[in-house]
C-alpha positions as CSV (number, residue, x, y, z in Angstrom):
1,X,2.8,15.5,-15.6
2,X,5.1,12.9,-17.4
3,X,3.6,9.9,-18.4
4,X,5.4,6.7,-17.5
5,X,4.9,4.4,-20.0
6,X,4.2,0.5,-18.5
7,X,6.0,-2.1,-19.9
8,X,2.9,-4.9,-19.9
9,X,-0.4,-3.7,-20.3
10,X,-2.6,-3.8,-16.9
11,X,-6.7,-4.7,-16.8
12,X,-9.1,-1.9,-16.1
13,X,-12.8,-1.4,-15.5
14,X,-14.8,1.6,-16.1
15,X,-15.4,4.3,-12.7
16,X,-18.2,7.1,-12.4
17,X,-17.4,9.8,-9.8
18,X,-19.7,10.0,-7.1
19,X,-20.9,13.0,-4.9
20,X,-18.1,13.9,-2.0
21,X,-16.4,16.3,0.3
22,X,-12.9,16.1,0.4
23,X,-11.8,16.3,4.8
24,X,-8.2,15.7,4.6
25,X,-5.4,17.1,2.4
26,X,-1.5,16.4,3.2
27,X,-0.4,20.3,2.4
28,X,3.6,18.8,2.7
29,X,3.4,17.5,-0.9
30,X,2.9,18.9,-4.2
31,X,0.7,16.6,-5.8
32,X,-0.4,17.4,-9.4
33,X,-4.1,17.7,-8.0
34,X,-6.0,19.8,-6.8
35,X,-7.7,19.5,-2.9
36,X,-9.7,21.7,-0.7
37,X,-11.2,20.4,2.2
38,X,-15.0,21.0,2.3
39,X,-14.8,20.5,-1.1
40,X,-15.5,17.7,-3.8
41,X,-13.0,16.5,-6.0
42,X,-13.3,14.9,-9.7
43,X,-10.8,11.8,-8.0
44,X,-13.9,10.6,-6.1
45,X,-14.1,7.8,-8.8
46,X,-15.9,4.3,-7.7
47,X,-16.3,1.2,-9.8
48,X,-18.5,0.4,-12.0
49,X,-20.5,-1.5,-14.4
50,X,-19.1,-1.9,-18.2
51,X,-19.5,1.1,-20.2
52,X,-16.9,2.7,-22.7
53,X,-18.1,6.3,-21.8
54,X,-16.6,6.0,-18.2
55,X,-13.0,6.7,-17.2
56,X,-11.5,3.3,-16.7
57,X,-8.9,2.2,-13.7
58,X,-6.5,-0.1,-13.6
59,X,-7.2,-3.5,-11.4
60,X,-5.1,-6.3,-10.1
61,X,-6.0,-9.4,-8.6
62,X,-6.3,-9.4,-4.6
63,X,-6.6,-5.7,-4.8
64,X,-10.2,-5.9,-3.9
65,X,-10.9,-2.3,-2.8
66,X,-8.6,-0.4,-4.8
67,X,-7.7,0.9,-8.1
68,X,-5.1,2.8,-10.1
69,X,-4.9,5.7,-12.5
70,X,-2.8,5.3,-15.8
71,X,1.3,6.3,-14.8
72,X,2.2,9.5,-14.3
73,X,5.4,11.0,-12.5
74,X,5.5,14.4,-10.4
75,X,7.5,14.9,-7.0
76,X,6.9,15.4,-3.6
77,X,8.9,18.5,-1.4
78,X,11.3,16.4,-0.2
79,X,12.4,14.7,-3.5
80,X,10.5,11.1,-3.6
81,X,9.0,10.5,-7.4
82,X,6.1,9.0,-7.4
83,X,4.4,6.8,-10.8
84,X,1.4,5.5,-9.3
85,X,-1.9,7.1,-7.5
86,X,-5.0,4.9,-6.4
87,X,-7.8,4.9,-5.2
88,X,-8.6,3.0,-1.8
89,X,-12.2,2.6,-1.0
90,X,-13.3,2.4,-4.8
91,X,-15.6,-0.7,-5.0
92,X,-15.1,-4.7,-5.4
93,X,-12.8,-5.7,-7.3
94,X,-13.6,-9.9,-8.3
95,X,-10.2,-11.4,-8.3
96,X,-11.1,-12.3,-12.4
97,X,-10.5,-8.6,-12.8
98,X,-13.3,-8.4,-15.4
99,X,-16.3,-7.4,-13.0
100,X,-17.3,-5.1,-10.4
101,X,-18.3,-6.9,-7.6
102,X,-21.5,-6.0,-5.1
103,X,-20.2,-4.1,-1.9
104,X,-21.7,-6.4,1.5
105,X,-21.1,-6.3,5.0
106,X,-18.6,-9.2,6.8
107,X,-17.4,-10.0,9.9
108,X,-18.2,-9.3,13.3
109,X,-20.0,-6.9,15.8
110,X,-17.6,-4.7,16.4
111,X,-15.1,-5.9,14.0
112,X,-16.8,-5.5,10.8
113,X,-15.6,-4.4,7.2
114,X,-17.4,-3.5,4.0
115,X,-16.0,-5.7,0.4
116,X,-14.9,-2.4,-1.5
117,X,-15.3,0.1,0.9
118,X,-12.9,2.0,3.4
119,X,-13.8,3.3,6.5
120,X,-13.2,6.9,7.6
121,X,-11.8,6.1,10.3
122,X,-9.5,3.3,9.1
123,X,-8.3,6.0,7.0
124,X,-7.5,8.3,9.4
125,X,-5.7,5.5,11.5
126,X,-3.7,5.5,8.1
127,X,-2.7,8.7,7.8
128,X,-1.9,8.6,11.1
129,X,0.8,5.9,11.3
130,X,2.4,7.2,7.9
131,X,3.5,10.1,9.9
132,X,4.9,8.4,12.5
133,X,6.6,6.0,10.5
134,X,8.1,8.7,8.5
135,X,9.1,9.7,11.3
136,X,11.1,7.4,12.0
137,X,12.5,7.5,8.5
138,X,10.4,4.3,7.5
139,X,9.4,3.8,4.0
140,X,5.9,3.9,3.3
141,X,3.2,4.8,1.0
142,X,1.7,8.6,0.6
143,X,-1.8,9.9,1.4
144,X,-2.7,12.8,-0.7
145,X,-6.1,13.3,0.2
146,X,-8.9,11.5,1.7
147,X,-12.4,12.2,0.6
148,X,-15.6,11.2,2.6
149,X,-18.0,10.0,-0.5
150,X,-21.8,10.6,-0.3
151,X,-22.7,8.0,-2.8
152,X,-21.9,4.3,-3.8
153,X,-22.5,2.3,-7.0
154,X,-24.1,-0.9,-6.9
155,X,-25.5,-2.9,-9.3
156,X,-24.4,-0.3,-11.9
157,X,-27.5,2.5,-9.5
158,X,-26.0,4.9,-7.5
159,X,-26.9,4.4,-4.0
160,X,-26.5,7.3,-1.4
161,X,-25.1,6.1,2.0
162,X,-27.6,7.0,4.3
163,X,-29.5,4.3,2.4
164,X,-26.4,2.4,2.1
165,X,-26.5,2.2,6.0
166,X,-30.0,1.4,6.6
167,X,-29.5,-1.4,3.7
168,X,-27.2,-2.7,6.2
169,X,-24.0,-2.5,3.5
170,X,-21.9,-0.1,5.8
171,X,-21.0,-1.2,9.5
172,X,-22.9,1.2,12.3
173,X,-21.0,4.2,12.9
174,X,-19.1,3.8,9.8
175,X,-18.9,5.8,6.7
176,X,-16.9,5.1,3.9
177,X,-14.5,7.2,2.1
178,X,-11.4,7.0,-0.9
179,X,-8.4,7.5,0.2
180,X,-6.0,9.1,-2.6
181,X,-2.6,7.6,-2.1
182,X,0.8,8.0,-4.2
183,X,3.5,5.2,-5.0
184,X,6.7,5.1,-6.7
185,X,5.7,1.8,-7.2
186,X,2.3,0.2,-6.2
187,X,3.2,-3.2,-6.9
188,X,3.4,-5.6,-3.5
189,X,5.6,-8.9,-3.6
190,X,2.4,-11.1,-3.4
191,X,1.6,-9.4,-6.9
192,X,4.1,-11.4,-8.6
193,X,2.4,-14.9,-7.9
194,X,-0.3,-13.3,-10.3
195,X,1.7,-12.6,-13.5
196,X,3.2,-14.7,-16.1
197,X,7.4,-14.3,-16.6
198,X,6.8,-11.7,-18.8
199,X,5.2,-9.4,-16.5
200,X,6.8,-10.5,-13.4
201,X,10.4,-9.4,-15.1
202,X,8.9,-6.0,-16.4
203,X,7.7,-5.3,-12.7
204,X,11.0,-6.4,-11.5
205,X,12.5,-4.7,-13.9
206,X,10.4,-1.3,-13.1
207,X,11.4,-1.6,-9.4
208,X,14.9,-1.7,-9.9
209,X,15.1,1.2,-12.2
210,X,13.2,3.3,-9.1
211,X,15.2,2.2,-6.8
212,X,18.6,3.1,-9.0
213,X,17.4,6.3,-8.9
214,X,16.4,6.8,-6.2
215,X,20.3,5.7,-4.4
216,X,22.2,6.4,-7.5
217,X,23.1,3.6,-8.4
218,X,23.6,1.8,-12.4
219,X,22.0,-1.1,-13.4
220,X,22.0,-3.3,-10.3
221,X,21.5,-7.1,-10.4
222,X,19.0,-9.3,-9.0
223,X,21.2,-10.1,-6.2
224,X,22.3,-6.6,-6.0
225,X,18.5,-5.5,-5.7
226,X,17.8,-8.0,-3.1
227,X,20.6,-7.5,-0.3
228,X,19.5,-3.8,-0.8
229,X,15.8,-5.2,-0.5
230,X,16.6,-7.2,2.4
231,X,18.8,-4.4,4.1
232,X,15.9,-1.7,3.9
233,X,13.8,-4.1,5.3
234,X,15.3,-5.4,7.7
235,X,16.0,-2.0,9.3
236,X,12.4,-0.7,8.7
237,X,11.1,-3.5,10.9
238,X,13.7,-2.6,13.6
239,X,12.7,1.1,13.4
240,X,9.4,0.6,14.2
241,X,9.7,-2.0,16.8
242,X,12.1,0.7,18.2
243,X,9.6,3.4,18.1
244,X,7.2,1.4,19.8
245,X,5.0,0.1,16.9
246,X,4.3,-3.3,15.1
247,X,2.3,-3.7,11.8
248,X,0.4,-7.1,12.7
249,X,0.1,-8.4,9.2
250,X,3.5,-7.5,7.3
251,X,2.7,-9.9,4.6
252,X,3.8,-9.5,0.6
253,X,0.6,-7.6,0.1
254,X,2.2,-4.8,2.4
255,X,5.2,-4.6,1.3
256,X,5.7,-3.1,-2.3
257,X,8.7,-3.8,-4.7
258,X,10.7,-0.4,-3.8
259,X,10.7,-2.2,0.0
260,X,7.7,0.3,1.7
261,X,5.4,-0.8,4.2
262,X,1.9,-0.1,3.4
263,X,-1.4,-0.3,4.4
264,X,-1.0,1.0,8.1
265,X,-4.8,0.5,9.0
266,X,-3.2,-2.8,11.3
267,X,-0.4,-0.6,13.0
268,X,-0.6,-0.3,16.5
269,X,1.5,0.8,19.4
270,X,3.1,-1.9,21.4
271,X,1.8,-0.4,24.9
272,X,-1.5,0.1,23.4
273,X,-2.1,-4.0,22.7
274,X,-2.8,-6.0,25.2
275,X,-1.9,-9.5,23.3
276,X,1.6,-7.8,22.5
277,X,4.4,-9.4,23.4
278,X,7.6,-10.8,22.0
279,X,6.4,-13.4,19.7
280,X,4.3,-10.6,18.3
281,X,7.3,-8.7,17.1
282,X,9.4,-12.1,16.3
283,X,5.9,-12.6,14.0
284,X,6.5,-9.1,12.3
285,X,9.5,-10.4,11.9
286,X,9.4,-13.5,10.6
287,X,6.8,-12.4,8.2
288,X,8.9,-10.2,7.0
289,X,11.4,-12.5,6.1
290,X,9.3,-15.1,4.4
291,X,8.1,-12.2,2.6
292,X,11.7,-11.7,1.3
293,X,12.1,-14.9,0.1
294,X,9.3,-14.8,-1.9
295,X,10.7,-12.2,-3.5
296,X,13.8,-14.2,-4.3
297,X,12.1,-16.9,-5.7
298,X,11.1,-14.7,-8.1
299,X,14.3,-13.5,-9.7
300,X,16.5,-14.6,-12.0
301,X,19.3,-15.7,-10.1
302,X,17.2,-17.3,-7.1
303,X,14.8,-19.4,-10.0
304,X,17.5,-22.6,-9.5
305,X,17.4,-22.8,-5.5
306,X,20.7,-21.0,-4.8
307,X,21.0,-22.3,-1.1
308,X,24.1,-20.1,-0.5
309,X,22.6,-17.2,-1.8
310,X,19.4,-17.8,0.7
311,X,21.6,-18.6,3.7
312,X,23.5,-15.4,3.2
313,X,20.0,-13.7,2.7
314,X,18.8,-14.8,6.1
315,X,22.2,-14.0,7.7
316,X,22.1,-10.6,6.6
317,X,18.4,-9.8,7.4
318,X,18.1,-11.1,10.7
319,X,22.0,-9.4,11.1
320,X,20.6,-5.6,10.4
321,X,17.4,-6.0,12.4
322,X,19.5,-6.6,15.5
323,X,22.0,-3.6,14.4
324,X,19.5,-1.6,13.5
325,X,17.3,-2.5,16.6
326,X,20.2,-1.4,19.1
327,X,21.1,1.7,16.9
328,X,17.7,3.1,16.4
329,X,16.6,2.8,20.4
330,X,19.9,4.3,21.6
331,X,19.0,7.4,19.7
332,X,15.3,7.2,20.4
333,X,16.7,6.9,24.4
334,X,19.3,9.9,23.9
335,X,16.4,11.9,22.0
336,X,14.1,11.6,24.8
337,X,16.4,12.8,27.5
């Protein structure tokens, strides 16, 4: 494996593995690890309290539940390169990014959720929309394997999960797992808020060197980058409306700086929710855009309030969803006959 080196250096906190059986394995990409279902795996890493004989991952604020390993490059069949692997489901991260926080139940019956835990069957519902929405030749994240883990860490003590449940940390029926996902770039849009100029440039910076290769392109600009940001998104969005799905919370912390849609957990079919309608897509959306203009605030040429550059921003976003919109169901509608 190639190391990528990172331009700014990123937090961390110290992980122990915990006891596991690995239960899904995407055999369609040639990861550098190694996965057998019914089997544990040494990735089953969960937070920790401080201590220098640990492994440490790297943190970022907001990522609550998830954590990276240091940069590394491999491929997948198809060609993508991924940099980045984490770890979903990996403890509480506080947003001070200097402390492992205490996993607790929230929410309500029915609808509950564990601070630093994933749910196997969130997981699943994952997995499940990335291969639709690659389908559909939308951009997204990768799951390489998910693991169902027999043990948490809290308070620096290992705790199994069955007493885990009855301690009333894990919602009934649950059980958590990690979820081992890969990224060209992890990095969301609602990341940059966090960082200082310095880092904010280098992850800009990072991105666009991804995305060069990735189309072949030379040293693009800001603006460059962003109508090819705001193109790819705006035609992912139409895509899945198309194919009959909407995200429900396409913020910047699903959307990463190469322009994939992550986190699927809140992906539905249209048919399948009954609040659906109209707005709800126009909210996709919308969210969407505002996201994209957050990400122009953040570069270079966007810092002074270039009005013309925005106006012709929104006029081409809103211009490809429609385009793509009626392209993308007239083939769905010929594919189906």
């Amino acid at each position: 494996m190639e190391k990528l080196q990172s331009d700014i250096e990123r937090p961390s906190l110290p992980a122990e593995q915990v006891a596991n059986v690995v239960e899904y394995v995407n055999e369609d990409i040639m990861s550098p690890f190694v996965f057998e279902v019914g089997k544990p795996t040494n990735l089953a890493l969960f937070l920790t309290s401080q201590s220098p004989a640990h492994p440490r991952l790297f943190v970022r604020s907001r990522h609550n539940r998830s954590a990276s390993f240091p940069q590394m490059t491999f491929r997948s069949r198809k060609g993508t390169i991924y940099h980045e692997v984490d770890l979903k489901g990996c403890g509480f991260v506080h947003d001070s990014l200097d402390s492992v926080g205490r996993i607790s139940l929230s929410g309500t019956p029915g609808d509950e959720y564990s601070y630093g835990l994933c749910y196997g069957s969130a997981a699943h519902h994952d997995v499940a929309m990335e291969r639709e929405l690659n389908a559909a030749h939308i951009r997204t994240h990768t799951t390489l394997a998910i693991t169902r883990i027999e043990e948490i860490i809290q308070d620096g003590d290992i705790l199994n999960v069955k007493s885990a449940q009855a301690g009333g940390l894990i919602a009934p029926g649950e059980y958590p797992v990690i979820q081992i996902r890969a990224f060209p770039i992890k990095t969301r849009i609602q990341d940059l808020d966090e960082g200082g100029p310095e880092e904010v440039r280098a992850d800009i910076d990072r991105a666009k060197r991804i995305v060069e290769v990735e189309i072949g392109r030379r040293q693009m600009t800001d603006t460059q980058y962003l109508k090819w940001f705001a193109n790819q998104l705006a035609r992912q969005i139409a895509r899945m409306h198309a194919s009959g799905y909407m995200h429900g919370y396409l913020t910047g912390h699903n959307i990463t700086l190469d322009c994939r849609i992550v986190d699927l957990d809140s992906v539905q079919r249209i048919d399948d929710c009954k609040e659906a309608d109209n707005s709800s897509l126009e909210t996709d959306l919308e969210c969407g855009y505002v996201s994209l203009i957050r990400l122009a605030h953040r570069l270079d040429s966007f810092r002074d309030g270039n009005a013309q550059l925005k106006r012709k921003c929104q006029k081409t976003f809103f211009r490809d969803y429609k385009r793509e919109l009626y392209r993308f169901s007239r083939k769905q509608g010929k594919n189906k006959l």
